[in-house]
C-alpha positions in Angstrom: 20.6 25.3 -7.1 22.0 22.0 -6.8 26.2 22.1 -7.1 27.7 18.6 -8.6 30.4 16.8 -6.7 33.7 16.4 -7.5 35.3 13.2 -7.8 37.0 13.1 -4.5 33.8 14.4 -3.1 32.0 11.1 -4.5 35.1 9.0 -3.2 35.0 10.9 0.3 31.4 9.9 0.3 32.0 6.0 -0.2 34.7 5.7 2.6 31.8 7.5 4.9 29.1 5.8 4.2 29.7 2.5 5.5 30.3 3.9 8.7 27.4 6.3 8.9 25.1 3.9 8.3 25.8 2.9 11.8 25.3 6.1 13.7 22.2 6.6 13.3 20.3 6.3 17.0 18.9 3.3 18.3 15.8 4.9 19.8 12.9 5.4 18.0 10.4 8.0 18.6 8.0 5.2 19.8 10.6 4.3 22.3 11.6 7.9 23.4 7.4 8.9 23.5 7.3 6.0 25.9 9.9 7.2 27.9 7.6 9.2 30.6 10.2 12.3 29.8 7.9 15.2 31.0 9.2 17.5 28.4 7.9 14.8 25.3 4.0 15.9 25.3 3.3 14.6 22.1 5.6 12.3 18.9 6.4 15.4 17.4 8.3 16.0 20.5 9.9 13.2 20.2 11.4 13.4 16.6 12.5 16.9 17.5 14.7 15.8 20.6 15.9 12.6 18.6 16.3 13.9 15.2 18.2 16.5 13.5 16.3 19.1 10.4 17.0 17.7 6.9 20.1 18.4 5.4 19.5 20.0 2.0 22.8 20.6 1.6 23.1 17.3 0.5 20.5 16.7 -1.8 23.3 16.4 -4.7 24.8 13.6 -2.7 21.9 11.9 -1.9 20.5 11.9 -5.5 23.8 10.6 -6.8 24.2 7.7 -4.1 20.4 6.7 -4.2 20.2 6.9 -8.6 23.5 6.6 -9.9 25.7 4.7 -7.2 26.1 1.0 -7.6 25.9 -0.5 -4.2 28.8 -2.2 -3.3 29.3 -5.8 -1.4 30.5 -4.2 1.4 27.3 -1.9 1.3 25.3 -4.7 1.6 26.9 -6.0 4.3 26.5 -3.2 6.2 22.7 -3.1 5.0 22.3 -6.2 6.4 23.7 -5.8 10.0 21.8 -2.7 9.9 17.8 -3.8 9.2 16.8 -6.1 12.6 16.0 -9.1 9.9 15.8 -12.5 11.1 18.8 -13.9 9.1 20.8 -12.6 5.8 18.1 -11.1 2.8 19.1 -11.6 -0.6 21.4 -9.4 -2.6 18.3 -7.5 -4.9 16.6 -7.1 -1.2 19.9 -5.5 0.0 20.8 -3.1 -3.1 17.4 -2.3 -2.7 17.3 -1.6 1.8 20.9 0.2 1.1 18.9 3.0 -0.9 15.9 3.0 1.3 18.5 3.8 4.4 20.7 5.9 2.6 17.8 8.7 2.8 17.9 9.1 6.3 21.5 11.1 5.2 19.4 13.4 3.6 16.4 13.4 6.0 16.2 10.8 8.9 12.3 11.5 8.8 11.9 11.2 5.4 10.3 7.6 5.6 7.8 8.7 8.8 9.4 6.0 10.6 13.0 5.5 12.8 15.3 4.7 10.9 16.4 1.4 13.3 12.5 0.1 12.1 12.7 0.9 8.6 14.1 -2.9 8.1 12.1 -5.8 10.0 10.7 -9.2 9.7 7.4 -10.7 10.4 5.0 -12.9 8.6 1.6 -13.0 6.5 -0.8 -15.0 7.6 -3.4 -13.7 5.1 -3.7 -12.1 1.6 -7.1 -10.7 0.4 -7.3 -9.4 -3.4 -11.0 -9.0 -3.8 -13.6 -6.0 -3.7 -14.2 -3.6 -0.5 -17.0 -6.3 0.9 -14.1 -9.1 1.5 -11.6 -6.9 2.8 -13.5 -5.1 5.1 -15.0 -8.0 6.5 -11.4 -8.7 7.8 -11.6 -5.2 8.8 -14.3 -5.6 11.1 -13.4 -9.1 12.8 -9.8 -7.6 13.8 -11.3 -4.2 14.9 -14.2 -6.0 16.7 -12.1 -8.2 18.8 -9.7 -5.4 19.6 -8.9 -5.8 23.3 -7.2 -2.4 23.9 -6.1 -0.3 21.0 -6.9 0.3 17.7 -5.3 3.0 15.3 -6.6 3.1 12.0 -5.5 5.2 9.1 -7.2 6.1 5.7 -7.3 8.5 3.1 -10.9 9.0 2.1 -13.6 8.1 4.4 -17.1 8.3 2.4 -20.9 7.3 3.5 -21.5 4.2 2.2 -21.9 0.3 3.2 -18.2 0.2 3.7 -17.5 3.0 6.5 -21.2 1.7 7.8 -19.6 -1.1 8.0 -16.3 0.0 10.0 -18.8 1.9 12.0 -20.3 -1.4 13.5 -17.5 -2.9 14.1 -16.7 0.2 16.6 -20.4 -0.5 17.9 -19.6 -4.4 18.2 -16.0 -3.3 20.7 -18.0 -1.2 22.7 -20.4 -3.6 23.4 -18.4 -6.3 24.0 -15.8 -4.5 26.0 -18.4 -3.3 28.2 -19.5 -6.9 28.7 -16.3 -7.4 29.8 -15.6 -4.4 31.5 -12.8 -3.0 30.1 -12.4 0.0 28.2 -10.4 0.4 24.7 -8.6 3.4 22.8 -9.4 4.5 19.2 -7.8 6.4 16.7 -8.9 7.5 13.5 -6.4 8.9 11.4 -8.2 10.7 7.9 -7.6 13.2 5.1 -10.6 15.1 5.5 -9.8 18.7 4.7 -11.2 21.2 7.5 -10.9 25.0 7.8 -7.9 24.1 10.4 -5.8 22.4 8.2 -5.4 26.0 6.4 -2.7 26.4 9.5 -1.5 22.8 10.4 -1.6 20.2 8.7 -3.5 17.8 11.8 -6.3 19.0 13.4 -8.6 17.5 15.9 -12.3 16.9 14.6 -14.3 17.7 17.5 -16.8 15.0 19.0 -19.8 17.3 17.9 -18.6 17.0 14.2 -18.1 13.0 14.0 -22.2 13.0 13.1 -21.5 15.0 9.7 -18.8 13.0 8.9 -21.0 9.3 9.3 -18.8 8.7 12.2 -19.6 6.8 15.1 -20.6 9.9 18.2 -19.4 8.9 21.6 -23.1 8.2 22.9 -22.5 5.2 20.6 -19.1 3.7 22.1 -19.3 3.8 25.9 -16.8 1.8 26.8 -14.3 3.2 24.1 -12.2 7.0 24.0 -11.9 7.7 20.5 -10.1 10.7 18.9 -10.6 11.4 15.0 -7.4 13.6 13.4 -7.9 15.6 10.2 -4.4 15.1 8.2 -3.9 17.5 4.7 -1.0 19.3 3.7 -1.6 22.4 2.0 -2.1 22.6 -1.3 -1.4 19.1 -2.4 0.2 16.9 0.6 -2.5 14.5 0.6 -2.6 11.7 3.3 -3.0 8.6 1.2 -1.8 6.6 3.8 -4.5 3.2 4.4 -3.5 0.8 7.2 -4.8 -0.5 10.6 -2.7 -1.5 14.2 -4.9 -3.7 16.7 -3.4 -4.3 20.1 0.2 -3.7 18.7 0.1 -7.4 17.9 -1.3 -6.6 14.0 -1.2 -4.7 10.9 -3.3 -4.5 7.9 -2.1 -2.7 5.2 -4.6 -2.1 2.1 -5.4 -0.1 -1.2 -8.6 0.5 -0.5 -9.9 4.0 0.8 -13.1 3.1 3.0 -15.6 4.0 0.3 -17.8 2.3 -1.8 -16.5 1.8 -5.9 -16.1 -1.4 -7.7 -12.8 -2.0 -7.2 -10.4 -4.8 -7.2 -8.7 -4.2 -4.3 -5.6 -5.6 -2.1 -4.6 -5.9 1.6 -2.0 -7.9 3.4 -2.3 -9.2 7.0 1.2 -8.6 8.8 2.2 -10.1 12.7 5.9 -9.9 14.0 8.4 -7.5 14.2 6.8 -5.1 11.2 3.9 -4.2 13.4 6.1 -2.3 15.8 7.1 -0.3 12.9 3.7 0.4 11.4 3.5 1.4 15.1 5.9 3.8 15.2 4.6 5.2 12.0 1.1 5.9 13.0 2.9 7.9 15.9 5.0 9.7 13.9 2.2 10.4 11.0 -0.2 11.7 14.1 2.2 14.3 15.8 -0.4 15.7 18.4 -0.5 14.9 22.0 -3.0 11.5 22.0 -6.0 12.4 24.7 -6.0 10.3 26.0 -3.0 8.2 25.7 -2.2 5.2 23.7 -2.0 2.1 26.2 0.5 -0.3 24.1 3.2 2.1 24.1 5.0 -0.5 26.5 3.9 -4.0 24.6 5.9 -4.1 21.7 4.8 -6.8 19.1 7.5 -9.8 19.1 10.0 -10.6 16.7 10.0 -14.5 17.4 7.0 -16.4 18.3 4.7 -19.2 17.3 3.1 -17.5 15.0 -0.1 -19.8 13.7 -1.3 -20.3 10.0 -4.8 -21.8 9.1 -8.0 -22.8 10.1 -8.7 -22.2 14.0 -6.5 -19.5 14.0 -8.2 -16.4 16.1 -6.6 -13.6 14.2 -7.6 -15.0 10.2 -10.7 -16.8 11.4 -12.8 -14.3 9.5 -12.0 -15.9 6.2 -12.1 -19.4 7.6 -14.0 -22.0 6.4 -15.4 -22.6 2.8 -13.6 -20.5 0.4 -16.6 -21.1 -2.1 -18.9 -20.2 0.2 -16.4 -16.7 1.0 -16.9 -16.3 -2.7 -20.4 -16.3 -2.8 -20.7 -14.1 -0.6 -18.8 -11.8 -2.1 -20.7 -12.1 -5.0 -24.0 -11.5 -3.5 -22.9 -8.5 -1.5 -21.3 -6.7 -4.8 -24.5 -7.3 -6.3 -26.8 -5.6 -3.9 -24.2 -2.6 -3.9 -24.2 -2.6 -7.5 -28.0 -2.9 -7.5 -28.7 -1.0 -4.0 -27.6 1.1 -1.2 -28.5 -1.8 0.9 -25.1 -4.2 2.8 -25.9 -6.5 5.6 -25.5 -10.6 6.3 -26.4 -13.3 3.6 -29.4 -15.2 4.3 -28.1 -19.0 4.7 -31.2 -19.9 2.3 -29.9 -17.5 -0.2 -26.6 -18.3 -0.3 -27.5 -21.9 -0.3 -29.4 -21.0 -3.7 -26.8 -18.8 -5.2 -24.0 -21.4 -5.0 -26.4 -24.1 -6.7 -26.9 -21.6 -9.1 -23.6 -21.0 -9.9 -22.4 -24.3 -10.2 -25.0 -25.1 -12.7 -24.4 -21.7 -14.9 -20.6 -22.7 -14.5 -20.6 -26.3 -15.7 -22.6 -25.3 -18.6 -20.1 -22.3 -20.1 -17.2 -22.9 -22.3 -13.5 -22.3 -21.5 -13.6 -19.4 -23.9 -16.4 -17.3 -21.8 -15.7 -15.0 -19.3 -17.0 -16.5 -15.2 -20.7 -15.4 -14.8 -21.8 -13.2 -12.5 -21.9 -9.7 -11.9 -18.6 -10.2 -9.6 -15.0 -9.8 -10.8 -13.2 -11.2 -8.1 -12.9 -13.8 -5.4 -11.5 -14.1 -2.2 -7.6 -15.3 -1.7 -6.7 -16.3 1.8 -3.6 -18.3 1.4 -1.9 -19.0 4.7 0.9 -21.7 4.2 2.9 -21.8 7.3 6.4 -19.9 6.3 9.0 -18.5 9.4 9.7 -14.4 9.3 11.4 -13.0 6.6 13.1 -9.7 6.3 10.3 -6.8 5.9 10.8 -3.0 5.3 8.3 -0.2 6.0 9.5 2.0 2.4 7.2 5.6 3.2 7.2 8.8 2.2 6.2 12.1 3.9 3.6 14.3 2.6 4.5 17.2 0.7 2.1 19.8 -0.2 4.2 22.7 -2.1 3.3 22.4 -5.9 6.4 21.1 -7.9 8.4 17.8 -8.4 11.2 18.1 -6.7 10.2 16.3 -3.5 11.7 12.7 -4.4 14.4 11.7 -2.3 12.7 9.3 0.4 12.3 5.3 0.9 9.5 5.1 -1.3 11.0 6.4 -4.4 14.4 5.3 -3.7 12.9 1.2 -3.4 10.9 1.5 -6.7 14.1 3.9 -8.6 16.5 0.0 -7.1 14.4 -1.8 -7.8 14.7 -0.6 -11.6 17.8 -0.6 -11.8 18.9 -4.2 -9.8 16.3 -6.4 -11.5 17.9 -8.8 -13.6 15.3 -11.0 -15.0 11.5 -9.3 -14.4 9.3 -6.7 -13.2 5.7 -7.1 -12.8 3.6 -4.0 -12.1 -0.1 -3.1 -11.6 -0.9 0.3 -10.9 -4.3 2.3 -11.3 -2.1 4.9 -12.7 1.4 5.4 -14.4 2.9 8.8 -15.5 5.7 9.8 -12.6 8.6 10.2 -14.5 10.8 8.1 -12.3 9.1 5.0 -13.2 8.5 5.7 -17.2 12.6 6.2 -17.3 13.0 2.8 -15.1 10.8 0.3 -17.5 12.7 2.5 -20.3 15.9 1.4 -18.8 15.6 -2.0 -17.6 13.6 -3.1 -21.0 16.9 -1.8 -22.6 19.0 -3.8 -20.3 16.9 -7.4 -21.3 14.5 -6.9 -18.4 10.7 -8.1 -19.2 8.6 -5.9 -17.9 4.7 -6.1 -17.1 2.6 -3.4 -16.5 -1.3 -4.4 -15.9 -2.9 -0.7 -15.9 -6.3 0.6 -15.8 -7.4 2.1 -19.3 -8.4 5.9 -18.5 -8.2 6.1 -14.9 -8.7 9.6 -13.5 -8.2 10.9 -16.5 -8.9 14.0 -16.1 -6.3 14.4 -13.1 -3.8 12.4 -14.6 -3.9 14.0 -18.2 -2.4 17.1 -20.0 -2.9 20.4 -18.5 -2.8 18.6 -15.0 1.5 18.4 -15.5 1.0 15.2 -14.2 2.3 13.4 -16.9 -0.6 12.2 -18.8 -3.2 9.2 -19.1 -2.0 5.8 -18.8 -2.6 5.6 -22.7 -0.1 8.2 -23.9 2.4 7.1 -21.5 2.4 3.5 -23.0 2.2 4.6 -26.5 5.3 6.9 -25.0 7.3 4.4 -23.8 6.9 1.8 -27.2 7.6 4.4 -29.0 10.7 5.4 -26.9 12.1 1.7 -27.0 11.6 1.4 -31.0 14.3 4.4 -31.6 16.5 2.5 -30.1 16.4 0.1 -33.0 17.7 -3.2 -30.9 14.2 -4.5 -30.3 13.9 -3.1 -26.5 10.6 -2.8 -27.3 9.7 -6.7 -27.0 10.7 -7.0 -23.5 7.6 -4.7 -22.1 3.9 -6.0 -22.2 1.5 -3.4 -21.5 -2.3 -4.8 -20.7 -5.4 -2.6 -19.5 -6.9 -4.4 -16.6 -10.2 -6.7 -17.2 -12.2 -7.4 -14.8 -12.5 -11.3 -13.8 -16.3 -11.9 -15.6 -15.0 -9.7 -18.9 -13.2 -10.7 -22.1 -12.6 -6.5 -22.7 -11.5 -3.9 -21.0 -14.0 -1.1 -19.6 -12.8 2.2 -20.0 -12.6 4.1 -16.6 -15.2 6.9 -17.8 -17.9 3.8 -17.4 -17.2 3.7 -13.9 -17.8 -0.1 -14.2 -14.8 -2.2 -13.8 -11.6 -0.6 -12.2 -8.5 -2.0 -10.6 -6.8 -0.2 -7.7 -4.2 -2.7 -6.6 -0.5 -0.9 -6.1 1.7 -3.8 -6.6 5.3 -4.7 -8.0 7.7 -8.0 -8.2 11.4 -8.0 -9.0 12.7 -11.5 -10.3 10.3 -13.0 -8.6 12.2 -12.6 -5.3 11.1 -9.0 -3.5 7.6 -7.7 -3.7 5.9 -4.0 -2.9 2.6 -3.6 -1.7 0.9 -0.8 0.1 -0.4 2.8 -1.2 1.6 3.9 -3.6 0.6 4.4 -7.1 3.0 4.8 -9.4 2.0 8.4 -10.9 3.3 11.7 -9.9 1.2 12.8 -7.2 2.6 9.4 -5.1 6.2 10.0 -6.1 6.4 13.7 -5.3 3.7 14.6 -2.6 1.3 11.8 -1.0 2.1 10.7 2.4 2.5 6.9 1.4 3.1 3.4 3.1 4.5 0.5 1.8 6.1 -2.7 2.6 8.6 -4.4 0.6 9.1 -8.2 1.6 12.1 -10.4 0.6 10.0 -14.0 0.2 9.8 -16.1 -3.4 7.0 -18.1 -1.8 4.8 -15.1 -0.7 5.5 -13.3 -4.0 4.8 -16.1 -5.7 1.4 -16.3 -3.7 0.8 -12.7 -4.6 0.9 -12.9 -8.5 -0.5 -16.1 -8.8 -3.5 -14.4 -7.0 -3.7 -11.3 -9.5 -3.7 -13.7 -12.3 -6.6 -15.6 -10.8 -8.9 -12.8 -9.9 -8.7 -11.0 -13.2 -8.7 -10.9 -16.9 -6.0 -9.0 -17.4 -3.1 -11.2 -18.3 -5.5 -12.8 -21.0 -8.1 -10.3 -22.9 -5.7 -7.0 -21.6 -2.9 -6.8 -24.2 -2.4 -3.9 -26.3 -0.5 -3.6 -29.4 3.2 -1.5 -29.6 1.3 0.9 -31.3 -0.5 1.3 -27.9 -4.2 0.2 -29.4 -6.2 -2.8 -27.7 -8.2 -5.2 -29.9 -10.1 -7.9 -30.0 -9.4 -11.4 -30.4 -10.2 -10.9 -34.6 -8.1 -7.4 -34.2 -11.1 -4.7 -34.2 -10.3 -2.2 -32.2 -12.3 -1.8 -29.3 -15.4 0.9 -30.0 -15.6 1.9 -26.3 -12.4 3.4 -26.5 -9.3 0.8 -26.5 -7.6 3.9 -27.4 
């Protein structure tokens, strides 16, 4: 039972804090792993010599300096000296990191990270919102020319065109690493449940057992040493966690699991200073002794470089070239999946046909039709040249005790700020929306003047997400929920939140997600159009109380910018998606919809 603090407890606290924000250890458990200390086998080694258990006893305090405490100038000052950024981050990116750090009070592991790499910088060369196809493409190009380390993370891992796909791209490094005679490590980090996760949560999927799981044996990959780790917290501690770390050098961080469902989808291509904590992350999230070792432990990822934007560049050039040509491709590929099981290169004749075709079918529709095709999105590769900016790794650790009390961590903490600092706008889309944390922060800030935005998929998992599950219901009742909240207030709070059901970019309706036809599962939210968070995270209750989760949360108006100006393009959302306060979608001549606009 948590006790409250007394006033001069809460005062005792702010004279501390400033000060304690500084003690925390300049190692890292990358750094201290590296170390060659004979007594660290393994990262959980590591955290245990560097770090101290959580501190329950402070849970009260934590809760009241992360949810009720307004963060104070000198806060953010000390914020700021404390996150390894490349110059000062603006004030709603500071309120924001002082929360985020704050935890480590509680529980310095409670982001899966070191504290000291919690706040970065770096840059993004390339954005993709598309469909698995695009995406993955990426996927194989960096994984392919892999010189000598790859650790890759995921949550589901299903037989399909996509992990076929991330399969090749393991055949393609072993080939051409054995042309050049060199040899390169692989780790593959998955929630796949096996009979040993019943007594720890990471287990070691033996090379005989790859087969069954459409992996890749080691017959296959001569010239690489892969290891493939089973992560799943009993009962519920899923590892949701979807992200990739070539050569220490890049990150890719992604919604999509590697399966195959028509999805719209999002990943972000980081380089800089950021990668060394995705690093340190991957180490901390794999906790076994690595056999054999990792071989970057020693090359950490630079803070300031030349980094390179645009065509010719080695790392993007996947997506180089003719973005309508990148689009058709797309297309062509989603439409074999859709049709077939079959994935595999475009014929050039082909494509050459499908983009006259498409021209022609487009010049002759109206403005008010939806783009033809069986596609609903297209590729966005924007890579304007920008220096670092500040960057923080927000995570959470999984949790797999039934319950919601697990919520104290970066994760939570960033999207709970960002609530409560934003003074002009919040933009959301989520597949899902029912954590209880983020229906009392729109609740709040619409009541403050905030407009909110919430793009949402209509039904998704609904069975999961509804009553009975004490998950907190569909996305349907919570938005009639939160309308009808904002009306008893009686000051019109409920005209600063727009609630739309995601439609897919050749609709003019929403698809329920019981059709399994259209979904969207891009995590994604802006504050005032100045800080944006991407990663894993959904916003429902399983993500804010016991998914292991990673996010980043960047403090740049012109990548933000980039961002929602791509959502807007590769969907419908924003201009068939509306519902009504009365939480009801209809038409353009008000029917309501007969599939179910609920």
């Amino acid at each position: 039972m948590n006790i409250p603090l007394t006033r001069e407890e809460i005062d005792e606290i702010h004279v501390q804090k400033v000060e304690n924000i500084h003690f925390v250890s300049n190692e890292t458990v990358t750094s201290v792993y590296a170390s060659g200390d004979p007594a660290i086998k393994c990262p959980k080694d590591a955290v245990e010599m560097l770090f101290e258990k959580p501190a329950h006893r402070l849970r009260s305090k934590i809760k009241h300096e992360s949810f009720d405490h307004d963060v104070t100038q000198e806060e953010m000052d000390a914020a700021a000296q404390f996150g390894r950024f490349p110059h000062r981050p603006s004030d709603l990116f500071l309120k924001i990191f002082h929360g985020v750090v704050y935890t480590a009070e509680l529980d310095l592991m409670a982001g899966c990270i070191s504290p000291r790499l919690v706040g970065a910088s770096g840059v993004v060369p390339l954005s993709i919102i598309s469909t698995n196809p695009d995406i993955m493409h990426h996927y194989f190009h960096v994984i392919s020319h892999a010189q000598k380390e790859v650790l890759f993370a995921t949550c589901s891992w299903q037989k399909g065109g996509t992990a076929n796909l991330v399969c090749n791209a393991l055949r393609a490094l072993s080939k051409r690493a054995t042309q050049e005679k060199r040899h390169v490590i692989v780790k593959l980090m998955i929630d796949h449940f096996t009979k040993g996760n019943l007594l720890h949560a990471h287990t070691i999927l033996p090379p005989h057992k790859w087969a069954e799981s459409c992996i890749p044996t080691a017959e296959e990959l001569p010239n690489i040493s892969m290891e493939v780790n089973t992560y799943h917290r009993i009962v519920v501690g899923a590892f949701h966690c979807k992200y990739l770390v070539v050569d220490r050098k890049i990150a890719l961080l992604n919604s999509n699991n590697i399966y195959d469902r028509p999805n719209l989808e999002m990943m972000v291509h980081y380089e800089g200073d950021i990668v060394n904590s995705f690093y340190d992350t991957y180490l901390i999230s794999w906790q076994l002794p690595f056999q054999p070792n990792l071989v970057c432990l020693q090359e950490e990822a630079p803070v300031n470089q030349d980094f390179k934007f645009g065509v010719g560049v080695t790392t993007i050039e996947s997506v180089t070239g003719s973005l309508k040509e990148a689009v058709a491709q797309t297309r062509l590929r989603l439409q074999r999946n859709l049709n077939t099981e079959e994935d595999g290169e475009i014929d050039p004749e082909e494509l050459s046909s499908y983009l006259g075709d498409e021209e022609q079918q487009s010049s002759s529709s109206s403005e008010q039709t939806a783009t033809p095709h069986h596609d609903f999105s297209s590729v966005v590769a924007k890579a304007f040249p920008h220096k670092p900016f500040p960057i923080a790794l927000i995570n959470r650790l999984s949790h797999g005790a039934p319950g919601h009390r697990n919520t104290v961590n970066p994760q939570n903490v960033a999207w709970t700020s960002a609530f409560r600092y934003a003074q002009r706008s919040i933009f959301i889309q989520s597949p899902m929306f029912n954590a209880s944390g983020v229906v009392d922060g729109v609740i709040s800030a619409c009541q403050r003047g905030v407009q909110v935005v919430l793009w949402l998929d209509l039904g998704y998992d609904g069975k999961k997400e509804g009553f009975g599950t004490f998950q907190g219901g569909t996305n349907d009742h919570v938005a009639k929920k939160l309308y009808k909240k904002l009306k008893e207030g009686g000051d019109g709070a409920e005209n600063n939140l727009q609630v739309f059901w995601y439609t897919a970019k050749d609709q003019t309706h929403p698809f329920h997600f019981a059709q399994k036809k259209r979904n969207c599962h891009v995590k994604f939210m802006s504050i005032d159009d100045q800080v944006g968070i991407m990663g894993t995270g959904n916003m429902d209750t399983q993500t804010w109380c016991h998914s292991a989760e990673t996010n980043t949360m960047i403090d740049s108006p012109l990548i933000v910018k980039e961002w929602i100006e791509a959502l807007y393009k590769n969907q419908s959302t924003g201009q068939y998606g509306r519902i009504g306060q009365d939480g009801k979608w209809r038409d353009a001549n008000g029917n309501l919809d007969p599939r179910g606009g609920k």
